[in-house]
VEXFIKE-65856 format. One line per 2 residues: number of its first residue (from 1); their letters; for each residue x, y, z of N, C-alpha, C, CB. Coordinates in steps of 0.1 Angstrom, whole numbers, padded with zeros to 4 digits. Each point is the difference from the previous one (the first is absolute). Glycine has a CB too. Example, Ala and Ser with C-alpha at 12.3 -4.5 7.8 and 13.67 -1.06 7.14 Angstrom:
<atoms>
1) as) 0132,-0057,0078,-0009,0012,0000,0009,0012,0000,-0019,-0012,0012 ~ 0015,0023,-0019,0009,0011,0000,-0008,0011,0008,0012,-0006,-0022
</atoms>
This chain:
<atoms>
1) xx) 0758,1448,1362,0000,-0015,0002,0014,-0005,-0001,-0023,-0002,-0009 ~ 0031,0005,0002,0012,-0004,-0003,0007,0006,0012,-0002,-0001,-0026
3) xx) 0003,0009,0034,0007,0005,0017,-0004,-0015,0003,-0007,0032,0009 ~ -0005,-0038,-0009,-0001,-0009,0012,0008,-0012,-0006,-0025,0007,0010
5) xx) 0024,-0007,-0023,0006,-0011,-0005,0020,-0002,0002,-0024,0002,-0017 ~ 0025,0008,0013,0016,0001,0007,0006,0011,0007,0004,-0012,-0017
7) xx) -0008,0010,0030,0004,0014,0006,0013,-0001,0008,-0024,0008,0003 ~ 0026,0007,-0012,0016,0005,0002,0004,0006,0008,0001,0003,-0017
9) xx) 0012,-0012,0020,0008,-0006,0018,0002,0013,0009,0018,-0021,-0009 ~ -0014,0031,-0005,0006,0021,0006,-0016,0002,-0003,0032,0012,-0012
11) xx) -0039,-0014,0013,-0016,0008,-0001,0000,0011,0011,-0014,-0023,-0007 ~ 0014,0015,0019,0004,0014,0012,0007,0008,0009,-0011,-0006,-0004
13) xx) 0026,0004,-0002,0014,0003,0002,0001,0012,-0010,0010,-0026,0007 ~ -0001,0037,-0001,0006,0013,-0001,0007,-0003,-0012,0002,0008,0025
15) xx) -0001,0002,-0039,0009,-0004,-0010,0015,-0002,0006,-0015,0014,-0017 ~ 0021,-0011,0026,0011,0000,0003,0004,-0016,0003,-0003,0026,0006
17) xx) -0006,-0033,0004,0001,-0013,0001,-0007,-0010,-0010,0004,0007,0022 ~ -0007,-0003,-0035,-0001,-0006,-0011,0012,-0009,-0005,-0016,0019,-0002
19) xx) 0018,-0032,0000,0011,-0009,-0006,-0006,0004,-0010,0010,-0020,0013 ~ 0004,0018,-0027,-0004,0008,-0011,0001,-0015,-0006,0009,0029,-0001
21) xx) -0017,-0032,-0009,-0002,-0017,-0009,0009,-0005,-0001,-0015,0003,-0013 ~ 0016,-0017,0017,0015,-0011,-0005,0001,0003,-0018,-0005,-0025,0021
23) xx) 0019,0024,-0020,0004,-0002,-0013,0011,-0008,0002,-0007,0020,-0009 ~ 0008,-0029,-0001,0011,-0014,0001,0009,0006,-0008,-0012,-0022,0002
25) xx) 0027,0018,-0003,0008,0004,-0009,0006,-0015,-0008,0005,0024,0015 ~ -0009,-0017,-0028,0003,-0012,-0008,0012,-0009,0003,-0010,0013,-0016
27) xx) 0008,-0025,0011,0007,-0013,0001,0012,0001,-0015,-0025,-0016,0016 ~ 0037,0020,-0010,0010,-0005,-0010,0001,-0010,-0011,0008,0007,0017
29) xx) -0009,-0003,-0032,0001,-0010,-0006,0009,-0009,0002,-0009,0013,-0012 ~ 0022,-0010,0013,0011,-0012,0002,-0009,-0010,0016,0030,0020,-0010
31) xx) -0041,-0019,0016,-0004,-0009,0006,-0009,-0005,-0006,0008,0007,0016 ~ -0015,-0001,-0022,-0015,-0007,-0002,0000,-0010,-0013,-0012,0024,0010
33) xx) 0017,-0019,-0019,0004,-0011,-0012,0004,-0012,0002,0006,0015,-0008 ~ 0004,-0016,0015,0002,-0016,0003,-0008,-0004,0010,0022,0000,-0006
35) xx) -0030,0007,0014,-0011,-0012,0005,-0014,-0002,-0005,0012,0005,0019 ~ -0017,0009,-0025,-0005,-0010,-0012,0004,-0008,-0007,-0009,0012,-0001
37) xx) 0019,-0011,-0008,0001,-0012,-0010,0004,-0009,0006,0003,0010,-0016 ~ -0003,-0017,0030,0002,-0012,0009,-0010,-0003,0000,0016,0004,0014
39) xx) -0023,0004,-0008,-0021,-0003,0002,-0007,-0004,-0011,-0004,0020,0014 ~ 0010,-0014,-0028,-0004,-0004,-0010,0000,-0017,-0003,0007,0024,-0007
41) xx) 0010,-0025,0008,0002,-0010,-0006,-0001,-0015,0012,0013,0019,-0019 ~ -0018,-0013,0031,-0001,-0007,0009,-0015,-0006,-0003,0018,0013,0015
43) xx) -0030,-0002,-0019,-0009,-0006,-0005,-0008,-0007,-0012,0004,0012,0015 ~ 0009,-0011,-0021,0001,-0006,-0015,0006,-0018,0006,0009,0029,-0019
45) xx) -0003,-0025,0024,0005,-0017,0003,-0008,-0007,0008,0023,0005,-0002 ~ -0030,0003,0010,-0011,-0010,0010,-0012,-0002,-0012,0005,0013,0030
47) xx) -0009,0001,-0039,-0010,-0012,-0010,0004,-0009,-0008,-0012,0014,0000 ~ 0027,-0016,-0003,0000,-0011,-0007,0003,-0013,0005,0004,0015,-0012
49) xx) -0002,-0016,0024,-0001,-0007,0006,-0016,-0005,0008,0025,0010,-0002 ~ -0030,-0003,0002,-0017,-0003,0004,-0005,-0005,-0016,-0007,0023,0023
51) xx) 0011,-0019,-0034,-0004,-0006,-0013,0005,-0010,-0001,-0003,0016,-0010 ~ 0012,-0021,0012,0008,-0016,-0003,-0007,-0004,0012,0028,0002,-0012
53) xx) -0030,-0001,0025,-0003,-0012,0005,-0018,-0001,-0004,0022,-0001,0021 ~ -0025,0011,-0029,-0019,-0001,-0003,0001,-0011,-0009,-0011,0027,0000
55) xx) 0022,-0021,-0009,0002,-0008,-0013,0001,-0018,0001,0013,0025,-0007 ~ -0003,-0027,0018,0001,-0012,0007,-0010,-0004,0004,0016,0003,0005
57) xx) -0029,0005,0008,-0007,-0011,0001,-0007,-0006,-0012,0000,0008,0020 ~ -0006,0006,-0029,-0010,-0006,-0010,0004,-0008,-0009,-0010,0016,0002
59) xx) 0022,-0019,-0004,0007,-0006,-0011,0000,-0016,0009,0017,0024,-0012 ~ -0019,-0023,0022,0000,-0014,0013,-0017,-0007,-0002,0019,0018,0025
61) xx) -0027,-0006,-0023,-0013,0000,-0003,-0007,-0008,-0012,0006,0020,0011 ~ -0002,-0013,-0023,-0003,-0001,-0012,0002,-0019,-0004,0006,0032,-0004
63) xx) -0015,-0034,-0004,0000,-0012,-0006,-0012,-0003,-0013,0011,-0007,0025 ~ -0008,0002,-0029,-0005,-0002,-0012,-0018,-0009,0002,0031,-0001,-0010
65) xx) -0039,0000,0002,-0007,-0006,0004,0003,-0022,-0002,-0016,0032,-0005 ~ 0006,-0036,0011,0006,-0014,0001,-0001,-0008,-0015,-0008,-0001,0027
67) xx) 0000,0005,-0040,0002,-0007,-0008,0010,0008,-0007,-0021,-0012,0001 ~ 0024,0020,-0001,0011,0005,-0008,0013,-0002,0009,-0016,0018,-0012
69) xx) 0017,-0023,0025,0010,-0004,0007,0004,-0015,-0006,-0009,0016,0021 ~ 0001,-0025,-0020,0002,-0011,-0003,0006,-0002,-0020,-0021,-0004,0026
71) xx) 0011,0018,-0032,0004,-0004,-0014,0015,0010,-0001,-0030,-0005,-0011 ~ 0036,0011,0020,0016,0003,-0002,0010,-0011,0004,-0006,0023,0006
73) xx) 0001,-0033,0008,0010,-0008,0005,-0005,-0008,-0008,0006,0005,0023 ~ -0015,-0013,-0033,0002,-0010,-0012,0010,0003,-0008,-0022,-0006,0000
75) xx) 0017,0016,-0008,0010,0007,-0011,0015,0001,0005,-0021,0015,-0008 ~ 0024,-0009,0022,0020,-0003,0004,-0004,-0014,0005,0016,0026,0012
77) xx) -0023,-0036,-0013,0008,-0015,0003,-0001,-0007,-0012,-0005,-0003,0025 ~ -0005,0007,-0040,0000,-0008,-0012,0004,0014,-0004,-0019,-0025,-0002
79) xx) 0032,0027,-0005,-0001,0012,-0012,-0005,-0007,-0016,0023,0016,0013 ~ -0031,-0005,-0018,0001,-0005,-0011,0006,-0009,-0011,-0006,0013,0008
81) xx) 0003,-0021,-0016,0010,-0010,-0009,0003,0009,-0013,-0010,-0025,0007 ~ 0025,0027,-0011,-0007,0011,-0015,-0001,-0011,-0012,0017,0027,0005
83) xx) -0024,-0024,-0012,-0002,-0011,-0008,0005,0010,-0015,-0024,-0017,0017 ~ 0030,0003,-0027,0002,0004,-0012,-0009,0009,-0006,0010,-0018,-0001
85) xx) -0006,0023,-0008,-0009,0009,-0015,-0003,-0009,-0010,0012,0022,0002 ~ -0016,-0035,0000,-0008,-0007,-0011,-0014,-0003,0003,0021,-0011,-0006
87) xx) -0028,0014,-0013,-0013,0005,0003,-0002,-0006,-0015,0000,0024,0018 ~ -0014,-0032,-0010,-0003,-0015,-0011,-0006,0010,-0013,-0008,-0026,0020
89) xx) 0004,0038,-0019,-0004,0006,-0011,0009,0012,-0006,-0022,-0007,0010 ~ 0018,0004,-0026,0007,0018,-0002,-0010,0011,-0009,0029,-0011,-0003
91) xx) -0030,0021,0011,-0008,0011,-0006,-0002,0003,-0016,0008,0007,0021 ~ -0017,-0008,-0025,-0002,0003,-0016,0004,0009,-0002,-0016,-0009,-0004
93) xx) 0026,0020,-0004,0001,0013,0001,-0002,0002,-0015,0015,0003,0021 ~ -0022,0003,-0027,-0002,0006,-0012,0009,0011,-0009,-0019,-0006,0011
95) xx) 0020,0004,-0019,0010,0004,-0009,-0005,0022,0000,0003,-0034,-0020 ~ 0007,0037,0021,0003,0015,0000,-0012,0004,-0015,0033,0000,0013
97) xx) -0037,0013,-0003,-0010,0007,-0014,0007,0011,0000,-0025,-0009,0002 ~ 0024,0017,-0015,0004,0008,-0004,-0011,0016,-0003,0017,-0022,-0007
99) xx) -0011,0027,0005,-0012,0010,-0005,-0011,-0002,-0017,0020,0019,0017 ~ -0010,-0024,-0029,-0006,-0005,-0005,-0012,-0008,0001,0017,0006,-0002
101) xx) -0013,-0018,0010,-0011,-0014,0004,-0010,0013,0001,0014,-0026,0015 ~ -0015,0034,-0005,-0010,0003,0007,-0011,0010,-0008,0016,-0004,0022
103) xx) -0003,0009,-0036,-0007,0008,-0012,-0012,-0010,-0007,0025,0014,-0006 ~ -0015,-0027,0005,-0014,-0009,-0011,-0005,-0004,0011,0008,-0011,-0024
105) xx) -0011,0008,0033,-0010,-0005,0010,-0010,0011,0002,0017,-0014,0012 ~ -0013,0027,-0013,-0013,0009,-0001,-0006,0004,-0010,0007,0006,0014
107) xx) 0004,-0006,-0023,-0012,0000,-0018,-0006,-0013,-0004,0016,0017,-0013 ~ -0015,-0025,0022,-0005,-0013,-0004,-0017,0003,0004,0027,-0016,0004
109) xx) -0024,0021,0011,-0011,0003,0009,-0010,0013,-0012,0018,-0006,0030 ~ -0011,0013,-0034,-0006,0012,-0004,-0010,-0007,-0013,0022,0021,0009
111) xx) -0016,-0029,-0019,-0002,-0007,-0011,-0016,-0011,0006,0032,0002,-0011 ~ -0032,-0006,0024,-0008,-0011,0003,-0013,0010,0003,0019,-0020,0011
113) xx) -0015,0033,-0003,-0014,0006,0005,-0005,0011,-0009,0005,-0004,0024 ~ 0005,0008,-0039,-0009,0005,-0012,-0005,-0009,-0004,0010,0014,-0007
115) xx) -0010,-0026,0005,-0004,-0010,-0008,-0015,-0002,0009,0026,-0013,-0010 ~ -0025,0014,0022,-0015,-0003,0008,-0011,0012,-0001,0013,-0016,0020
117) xx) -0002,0030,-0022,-0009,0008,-0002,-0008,-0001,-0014,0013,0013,0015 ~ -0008,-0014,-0021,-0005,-0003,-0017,-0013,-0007,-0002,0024,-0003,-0008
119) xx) -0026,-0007,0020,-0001,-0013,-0001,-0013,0003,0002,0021,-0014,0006 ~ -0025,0023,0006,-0011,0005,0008,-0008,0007,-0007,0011,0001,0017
121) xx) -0026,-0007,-0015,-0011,0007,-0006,-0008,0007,0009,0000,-0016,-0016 ~ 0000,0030,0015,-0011,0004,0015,-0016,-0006,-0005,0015,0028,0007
123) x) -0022,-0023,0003,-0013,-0006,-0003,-0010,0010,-0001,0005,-0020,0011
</atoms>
């Protein structure tokens, strides 16, 4: 099946008039280097250039929705007023505890709930 699929050109020619298979002879580095890295950099600059003008239109495109449009152009035509740091109240702040305080505050506690145990009659 594969004869039919690609049949070969010397199939029924004499070995003698057989052409023997192309072979290419390599391409000199001192040529090929610099035109790849032309091709390279030739297609590096056409995508950046197809990205800036994408970038452009959608940047052309793009917009904000309309209440948040309207609440940016209030805010740049009234900027805020800054206002002083006076404040008709002042915070109660309580005086520093120590580790002490917190000693008699718990033997106070311990003294209140022996005293309720004592106190208790089961039934």
């Amino acid at each position: 099946m594969e004869a039919k699929r690609n049949p070969d050109p010397n199939a029924g020619l004499d070995p003698e008039c057989k052409r023997p298979p192309f072979k290419a002879n390599k391409i000199p580095v001192a040529c090929a280097i610099p035109m790849y890295e032309s091709k390279i950099k030739k297609e590096e600059e056409e995508r950046a250039k197809r990205i800036n003008s994408e970038a452009k239109i959608n940047q052309a495109k793009a917009r904000m929705p309309s209440r948040m449009q309207q609440d940016a152009d209030n805010r740049k035509q009234n900027p805020k007023k800054q206002q002083a740091e006076e404040f008709s109240f002042k915070p109660q702040i309580n005086e520093p505890k120590t580790a002490s305080m917190f000693k008699k505050m718990q033997d106070k506690f311990l003294e209140k709930l022996n005293k309720r145990k004592g106190e208790f009659v089961p039934v």
